[in-house]
C-alpha positions as a Markdown table, in Angstrom:
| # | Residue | x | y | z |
|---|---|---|---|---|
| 1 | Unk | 128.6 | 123.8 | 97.6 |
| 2 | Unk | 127.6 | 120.1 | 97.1 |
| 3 | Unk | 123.5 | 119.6 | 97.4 |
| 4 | Unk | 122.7 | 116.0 | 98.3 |
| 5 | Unk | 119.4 | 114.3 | 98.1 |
| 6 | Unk | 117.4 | 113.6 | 101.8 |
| 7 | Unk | 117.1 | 110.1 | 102.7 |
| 8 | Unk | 115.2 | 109.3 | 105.9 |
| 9 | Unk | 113.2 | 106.6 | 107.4 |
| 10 | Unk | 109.2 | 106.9 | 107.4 |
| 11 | Unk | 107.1 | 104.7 | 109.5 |
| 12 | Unk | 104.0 | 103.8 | 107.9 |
| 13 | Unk | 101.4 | 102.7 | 110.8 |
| 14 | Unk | 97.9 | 100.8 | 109.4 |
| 15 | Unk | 95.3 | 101.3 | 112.4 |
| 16 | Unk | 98.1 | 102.3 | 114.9 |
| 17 | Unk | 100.3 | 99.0 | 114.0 |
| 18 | Unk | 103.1 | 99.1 | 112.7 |
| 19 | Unk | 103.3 | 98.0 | 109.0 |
| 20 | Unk | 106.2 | 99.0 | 107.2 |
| 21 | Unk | 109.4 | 101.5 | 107.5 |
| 22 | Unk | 111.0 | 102.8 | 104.2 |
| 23 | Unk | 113.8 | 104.8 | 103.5 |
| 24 | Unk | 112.6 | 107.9 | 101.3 |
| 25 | Unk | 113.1 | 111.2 | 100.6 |
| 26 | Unk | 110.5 | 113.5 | 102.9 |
| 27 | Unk | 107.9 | 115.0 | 100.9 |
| 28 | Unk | 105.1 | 113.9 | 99.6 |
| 29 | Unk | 104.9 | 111.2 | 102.3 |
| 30 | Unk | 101.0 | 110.5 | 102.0 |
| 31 | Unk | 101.1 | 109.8 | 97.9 |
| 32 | Unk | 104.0 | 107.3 | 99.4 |
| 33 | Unk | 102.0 | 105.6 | 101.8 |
| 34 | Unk | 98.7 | 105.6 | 99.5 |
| 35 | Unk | 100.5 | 104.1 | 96.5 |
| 36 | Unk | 102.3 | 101.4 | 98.4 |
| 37 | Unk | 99.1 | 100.1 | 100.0 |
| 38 | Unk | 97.5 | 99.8 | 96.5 |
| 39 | Unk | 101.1 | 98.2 | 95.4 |
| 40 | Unk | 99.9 | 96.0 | 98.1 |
| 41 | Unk | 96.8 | 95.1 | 97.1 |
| 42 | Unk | 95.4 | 96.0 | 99.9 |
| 43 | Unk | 93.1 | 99.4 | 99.0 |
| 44 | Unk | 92.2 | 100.4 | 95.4 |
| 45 | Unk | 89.4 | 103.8 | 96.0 |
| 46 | Unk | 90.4 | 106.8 | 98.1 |
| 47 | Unk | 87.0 | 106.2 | 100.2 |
| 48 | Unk | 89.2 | 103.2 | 101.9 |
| 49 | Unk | 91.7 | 105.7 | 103.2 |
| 50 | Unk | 89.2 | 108.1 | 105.5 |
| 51 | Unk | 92.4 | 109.7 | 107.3 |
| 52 | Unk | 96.5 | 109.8 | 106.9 |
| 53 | Unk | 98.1 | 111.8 | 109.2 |
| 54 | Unk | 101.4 | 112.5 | 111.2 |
| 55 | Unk | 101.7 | 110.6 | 114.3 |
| 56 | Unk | 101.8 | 113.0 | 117.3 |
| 57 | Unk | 102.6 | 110.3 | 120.4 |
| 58 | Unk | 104.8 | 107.7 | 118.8 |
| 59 | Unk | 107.9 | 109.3 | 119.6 |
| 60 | Unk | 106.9 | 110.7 | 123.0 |
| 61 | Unk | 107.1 | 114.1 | 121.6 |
| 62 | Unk | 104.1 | 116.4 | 121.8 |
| 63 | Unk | 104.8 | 117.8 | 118.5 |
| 64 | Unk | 104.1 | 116.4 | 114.9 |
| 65 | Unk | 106.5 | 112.9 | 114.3 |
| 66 | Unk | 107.0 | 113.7 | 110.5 |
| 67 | Unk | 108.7 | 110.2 | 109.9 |
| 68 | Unk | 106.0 | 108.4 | 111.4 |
| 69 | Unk | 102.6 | 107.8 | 109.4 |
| 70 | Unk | 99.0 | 107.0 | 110.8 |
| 71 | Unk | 96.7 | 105.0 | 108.1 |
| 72 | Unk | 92.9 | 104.9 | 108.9 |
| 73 | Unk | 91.5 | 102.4 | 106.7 |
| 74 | Unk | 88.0 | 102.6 | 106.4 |
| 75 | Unk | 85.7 | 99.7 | 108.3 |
| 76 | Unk | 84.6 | 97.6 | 104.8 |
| 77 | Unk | 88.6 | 97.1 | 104.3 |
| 78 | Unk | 90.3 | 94.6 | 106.0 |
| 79 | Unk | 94.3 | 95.1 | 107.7 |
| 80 | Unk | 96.6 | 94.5 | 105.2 |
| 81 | Unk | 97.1 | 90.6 | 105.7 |
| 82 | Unk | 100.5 | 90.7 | 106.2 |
| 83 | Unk | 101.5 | 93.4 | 108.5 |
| 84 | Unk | 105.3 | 93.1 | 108.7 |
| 85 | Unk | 107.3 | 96.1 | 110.7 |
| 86 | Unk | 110.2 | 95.0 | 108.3 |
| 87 | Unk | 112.8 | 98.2 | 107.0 |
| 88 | Unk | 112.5 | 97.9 | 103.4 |
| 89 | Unk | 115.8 | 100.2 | 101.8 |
| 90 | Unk | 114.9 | 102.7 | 99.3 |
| 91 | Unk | 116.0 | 100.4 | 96.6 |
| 92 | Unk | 113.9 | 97.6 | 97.6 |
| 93 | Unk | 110.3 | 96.7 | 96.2 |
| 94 | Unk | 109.3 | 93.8 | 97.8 |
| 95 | Unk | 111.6 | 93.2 | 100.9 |
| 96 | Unk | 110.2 | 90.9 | 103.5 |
| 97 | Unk | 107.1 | 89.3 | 102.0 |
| 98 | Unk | 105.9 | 86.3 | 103.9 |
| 99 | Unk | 106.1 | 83.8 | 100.2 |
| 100 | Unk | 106.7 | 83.8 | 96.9 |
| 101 | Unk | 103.2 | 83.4 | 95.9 |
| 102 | Unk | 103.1 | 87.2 | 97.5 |
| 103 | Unk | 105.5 | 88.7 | 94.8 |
| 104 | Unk | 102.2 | 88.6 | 92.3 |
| 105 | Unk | 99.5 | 90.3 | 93.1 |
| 106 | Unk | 96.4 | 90.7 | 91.1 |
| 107 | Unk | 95.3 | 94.0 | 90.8 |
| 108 | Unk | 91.7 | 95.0 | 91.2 |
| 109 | Unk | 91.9 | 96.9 | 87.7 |
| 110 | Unk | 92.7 | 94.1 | 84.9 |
| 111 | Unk | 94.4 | 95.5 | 81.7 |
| 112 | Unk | 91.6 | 96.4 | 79.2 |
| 113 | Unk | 92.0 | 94.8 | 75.4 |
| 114 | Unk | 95.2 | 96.2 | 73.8 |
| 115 | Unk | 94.5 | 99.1 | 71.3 |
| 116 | Unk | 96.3 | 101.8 | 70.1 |
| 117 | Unk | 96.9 | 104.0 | 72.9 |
| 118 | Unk | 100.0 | 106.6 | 72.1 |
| 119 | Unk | 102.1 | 107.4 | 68.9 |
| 120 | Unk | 105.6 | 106.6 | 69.0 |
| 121 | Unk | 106.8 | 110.2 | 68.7 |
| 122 | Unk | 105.1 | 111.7 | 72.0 |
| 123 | Unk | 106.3 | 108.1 | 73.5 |
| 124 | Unk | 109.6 | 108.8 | 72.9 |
| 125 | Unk | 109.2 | 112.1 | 73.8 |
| 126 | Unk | 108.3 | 111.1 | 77.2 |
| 127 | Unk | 112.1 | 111.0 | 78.7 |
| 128 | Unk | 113.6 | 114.1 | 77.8 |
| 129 | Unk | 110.0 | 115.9 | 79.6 |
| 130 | Unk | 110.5 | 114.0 | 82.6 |
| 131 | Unk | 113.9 | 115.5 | 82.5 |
| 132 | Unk | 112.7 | 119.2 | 82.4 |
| 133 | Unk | 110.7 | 118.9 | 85.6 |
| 134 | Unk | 113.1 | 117.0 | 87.8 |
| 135 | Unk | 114.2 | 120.1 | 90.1 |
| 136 | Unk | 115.3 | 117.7 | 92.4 |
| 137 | Unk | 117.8 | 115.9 | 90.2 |
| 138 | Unk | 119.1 | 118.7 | 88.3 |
| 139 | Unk | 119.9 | 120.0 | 92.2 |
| 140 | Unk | 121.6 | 116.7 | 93.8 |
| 141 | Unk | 121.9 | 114.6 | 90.7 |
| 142 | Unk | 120.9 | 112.0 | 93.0 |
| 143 | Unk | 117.4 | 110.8 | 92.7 |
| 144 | Unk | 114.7 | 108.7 | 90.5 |
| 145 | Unk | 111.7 | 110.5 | 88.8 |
| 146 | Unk | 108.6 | 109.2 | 88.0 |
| 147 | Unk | 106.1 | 110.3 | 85.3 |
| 148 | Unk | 102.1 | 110.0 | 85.0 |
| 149 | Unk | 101.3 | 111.5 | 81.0 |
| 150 | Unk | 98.5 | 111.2 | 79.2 |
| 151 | Unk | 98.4 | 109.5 | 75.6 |
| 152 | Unk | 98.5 | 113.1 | 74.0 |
| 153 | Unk | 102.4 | 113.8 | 76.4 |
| 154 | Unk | 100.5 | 116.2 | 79.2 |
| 155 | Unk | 102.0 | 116.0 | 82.3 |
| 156 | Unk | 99.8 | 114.5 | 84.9 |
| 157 | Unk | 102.4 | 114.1 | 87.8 |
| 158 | Unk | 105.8 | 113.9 | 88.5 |
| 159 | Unk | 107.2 | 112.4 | 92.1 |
| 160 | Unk | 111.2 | 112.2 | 92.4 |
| 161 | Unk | 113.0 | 110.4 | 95.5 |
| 162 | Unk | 115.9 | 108.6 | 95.9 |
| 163 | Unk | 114.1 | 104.9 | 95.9 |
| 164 | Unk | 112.5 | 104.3 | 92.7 |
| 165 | Unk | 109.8 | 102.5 | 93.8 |
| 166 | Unk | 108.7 | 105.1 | 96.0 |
| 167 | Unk | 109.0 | 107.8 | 92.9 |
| 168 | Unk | 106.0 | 105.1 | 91.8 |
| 169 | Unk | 104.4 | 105.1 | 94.4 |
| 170 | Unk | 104.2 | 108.4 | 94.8 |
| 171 | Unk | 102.8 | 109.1 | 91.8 |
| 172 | Unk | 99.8 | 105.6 | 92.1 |
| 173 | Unk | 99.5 | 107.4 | 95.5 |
| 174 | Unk | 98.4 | 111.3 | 94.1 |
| 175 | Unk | 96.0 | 109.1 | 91.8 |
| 176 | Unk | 94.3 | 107.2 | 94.4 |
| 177 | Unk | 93.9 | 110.5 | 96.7 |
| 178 | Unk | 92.5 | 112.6 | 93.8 |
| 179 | Unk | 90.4 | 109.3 | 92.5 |
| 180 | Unk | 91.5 | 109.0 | 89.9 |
| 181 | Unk | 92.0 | 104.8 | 89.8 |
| 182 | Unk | 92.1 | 103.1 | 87.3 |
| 183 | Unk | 94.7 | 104.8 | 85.4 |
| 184 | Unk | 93.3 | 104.3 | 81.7 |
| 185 | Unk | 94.9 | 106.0 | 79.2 |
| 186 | Unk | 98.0 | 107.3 | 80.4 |
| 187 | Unk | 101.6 | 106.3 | 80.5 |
| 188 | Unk | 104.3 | 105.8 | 83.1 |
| 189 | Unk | 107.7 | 107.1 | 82.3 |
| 190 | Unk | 110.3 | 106.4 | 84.5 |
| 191 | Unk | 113.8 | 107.4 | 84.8 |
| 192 | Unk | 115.7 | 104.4 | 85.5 |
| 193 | Unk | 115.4 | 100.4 | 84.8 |
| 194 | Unk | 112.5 | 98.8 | 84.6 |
| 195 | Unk | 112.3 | 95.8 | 87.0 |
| 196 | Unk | 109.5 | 93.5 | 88.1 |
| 197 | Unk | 108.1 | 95.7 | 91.2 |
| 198 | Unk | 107.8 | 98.6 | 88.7 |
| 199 | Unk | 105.7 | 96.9 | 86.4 |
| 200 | Unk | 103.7 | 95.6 | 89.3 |
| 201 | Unk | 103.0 | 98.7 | 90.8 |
| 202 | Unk | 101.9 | 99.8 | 87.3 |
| 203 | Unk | 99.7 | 96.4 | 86.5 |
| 204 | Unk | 98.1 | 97.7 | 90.4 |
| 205 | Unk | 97.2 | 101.1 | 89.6 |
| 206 | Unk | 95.5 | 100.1 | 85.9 |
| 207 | Unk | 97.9 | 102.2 | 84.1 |
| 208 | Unk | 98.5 | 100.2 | 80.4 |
| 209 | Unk | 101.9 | 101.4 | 79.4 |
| 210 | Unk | 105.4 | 101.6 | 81.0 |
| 211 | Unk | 108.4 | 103.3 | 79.6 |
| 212 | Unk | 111.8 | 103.3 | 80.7 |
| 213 | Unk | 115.0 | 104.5 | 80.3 |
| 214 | Unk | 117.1 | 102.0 | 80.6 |
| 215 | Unk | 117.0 | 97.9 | 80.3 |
| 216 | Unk | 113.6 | 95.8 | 81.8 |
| 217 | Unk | 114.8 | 92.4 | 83.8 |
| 218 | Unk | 113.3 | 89.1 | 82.5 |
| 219 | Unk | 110.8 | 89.3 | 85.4 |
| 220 | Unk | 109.8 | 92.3 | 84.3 |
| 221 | Unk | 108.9 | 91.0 | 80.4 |
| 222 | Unk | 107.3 | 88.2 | 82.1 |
| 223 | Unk | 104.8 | 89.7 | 84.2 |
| 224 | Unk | 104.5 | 92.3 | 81.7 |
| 225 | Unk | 103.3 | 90.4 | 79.2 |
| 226 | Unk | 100.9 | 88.0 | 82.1 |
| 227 | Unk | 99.4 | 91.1 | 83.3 |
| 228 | Unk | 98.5 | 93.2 | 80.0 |
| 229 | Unk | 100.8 | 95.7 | 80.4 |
| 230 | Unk | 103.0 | 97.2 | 77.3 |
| 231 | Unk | 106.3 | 97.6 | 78.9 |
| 232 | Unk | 109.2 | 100.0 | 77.0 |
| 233 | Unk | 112.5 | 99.9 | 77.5 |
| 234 | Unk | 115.5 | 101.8 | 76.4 |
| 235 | Unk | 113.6 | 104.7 | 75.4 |
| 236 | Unk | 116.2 | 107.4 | 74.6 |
| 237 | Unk | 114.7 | 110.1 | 72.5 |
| 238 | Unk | 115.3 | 108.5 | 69.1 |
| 239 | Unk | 114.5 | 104.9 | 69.8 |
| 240 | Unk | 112.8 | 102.4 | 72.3 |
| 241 | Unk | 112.4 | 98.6 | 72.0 |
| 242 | Unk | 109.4 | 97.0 | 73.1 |
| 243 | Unk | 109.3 | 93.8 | 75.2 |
| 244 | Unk | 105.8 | 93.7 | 75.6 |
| 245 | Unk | 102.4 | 94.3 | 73.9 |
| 246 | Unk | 102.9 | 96.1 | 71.6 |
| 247 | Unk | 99.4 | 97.2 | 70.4 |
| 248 | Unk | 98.8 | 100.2 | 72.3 |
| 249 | Unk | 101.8 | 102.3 | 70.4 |
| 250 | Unk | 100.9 | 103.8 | 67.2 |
| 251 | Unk | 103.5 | 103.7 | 64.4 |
C-alpha cells in the first residue's frame, strides 16, 4: 500500500481577519503560524502571541475548524501591515507581497560578529541526522525536513511537511512558543535547496548558520552574505561548499 503525504489548506486569521491561507501538511499548525508571523516581521517574543487557537464559527460548524487558525496578538503589537487573504502554495515563500521592497525584511535579531561557531565534522554530520528522524519521509518519501542543532550536533527540533518553508517555519515557530528567540548558537539544516526565503526566515529567527543539501540560488548568497548569515550548501556527508561567511565553521 502506497502512503502519501497530507496536503491541506490552513487559514491563518490575525485578530479574526483573514491574513493568509497556506497549503501544509496538518500538524503542528501553531509552530506554522508562529514562525511565519516572525518570517514576517511582524512578532519576535512569545508574549506578543497571548492566544492561537482553532476557529470554532468560521465554518458554521459548532465543532473545532482544524484548517482555520485564530491569532491573538497582544495589544503593544500592531496588525501585520499587510494583511493579504492571498493562497500561498506550499512551495511558495513570499507569494503576494504588496512590493519588492517587502521581500527584505530586517529582522529584529541582527547577526552577531562571525566566530567560530561549529567544526566541520558535526556540520557535515548534520544531513545524514536529519535523515534518521524523518518518520514522515521514510513513510511517503514525499516531504521536506527541517533541522534546529546546536553547535555540539544535539537535536533541538525537527518539523517535516511537504512545503519547505513551512518545515522552517515550523521549526522558528516551536522557538518563539518556548522563547527561545534569538536562535544564537545553533544551526539550520535543511533537506532541500537553499533559496532566498529560507535564508530569510533564518536571518528572522537570529539563527547564524544555514546548511543545505542541495544548491543555494544567487539570492540566497546575496542576502546571505547582507544579513550575516553563513549559508552552506551541498552538504553531503563528505563535503559542503560555503557561499557565505565562512568564520563561524571550524576547520
Amino acid at each position: 500500500m502506497t502512503t502519501l503525504a497530507v496536503e491541506e489548506p490552513l487559514e491563518i486569521r490575525v485578530g479574526g481577519q483573514p491574513f493568509v491561507v497556506t497549503m501544509r501538511t496538518p500538524g503542528d499548525d501553531m509552530d506554522l503560524a508562529a514562525g511565519h508571523l516572525v518570517s514576517e516581521g511582524a512578532v519576535w517574543h512569545r508574549d506578543h502571541l497571548p492566544e492561537i487557537c482553532y476557529c470554532t464559527t468560521v465554518s458554521g460548524r459548532s465543532e473545532q475548524d482544524y484548517n482555520t487558525l485564530t491569532v491573538t496578538l497582544s495589544p503593544d503589537i500592531p496588525a501585520p501591515r499587510s494583511a493579504r487573504a492571498t493562497t500561498m502554495s506550499s512551495a511558495c515563500g513570499v507569494c503576494g507581497v504588496d512590493s519588492i521592497d517587502e521581500v527584505r525584511r530586517s529582522t529584529h535579531f541582527p547577526a552577531e560578529p562571525v566566530e567560530p561557531l561549529v567544526d566541520a565534522e558535526v556540520l557535515l554530520a548534520l544531513p545524514e541526522r536529519l535523515l534518521d528522524h524523518q518518520r514522515l519521509f521514510g513513510k511517503t518519501g514525499g516531504v521536506h525536513a527541517a533541522g534546529l542543532f546546536s553547535a555540539a550536533g544535539e537535536l533541538l527540533c525537527l518539523r517535516e511537511d511537504v512545503g519547505r518553508h513551512n518545515a522552517v517555519d515550523k521549526v522558528v515557530g516551536w522557538a518563539l512558543r518556548e522563547g527561545r528567540l534569538p536562535l544564537r548558537g545553533t544551526v539550520l539544516q535543511v533537506s532541500g535547496r537553499a533559496s532566498f526565503e529560507l535564508v530569510q526566515k533564518t536571518s528572522m529567527a537570529g539563527i547564524p548558520v544555514m546548511s543545505a543539501v542541495s544548491a543555494p540560488s544567487s539570492l540566497a548568497v546575496d542576502l546571505a552574505e547582507e544579513a550575516g548569515v553563513t549559508l552552506v550548501g551541498f552538504s553531503r556527508g563528505d563535503r559542503a561548499t560555503v557561499y557565505a561567511h565562512p568564520g563561524r565553521i571550524r576547520d
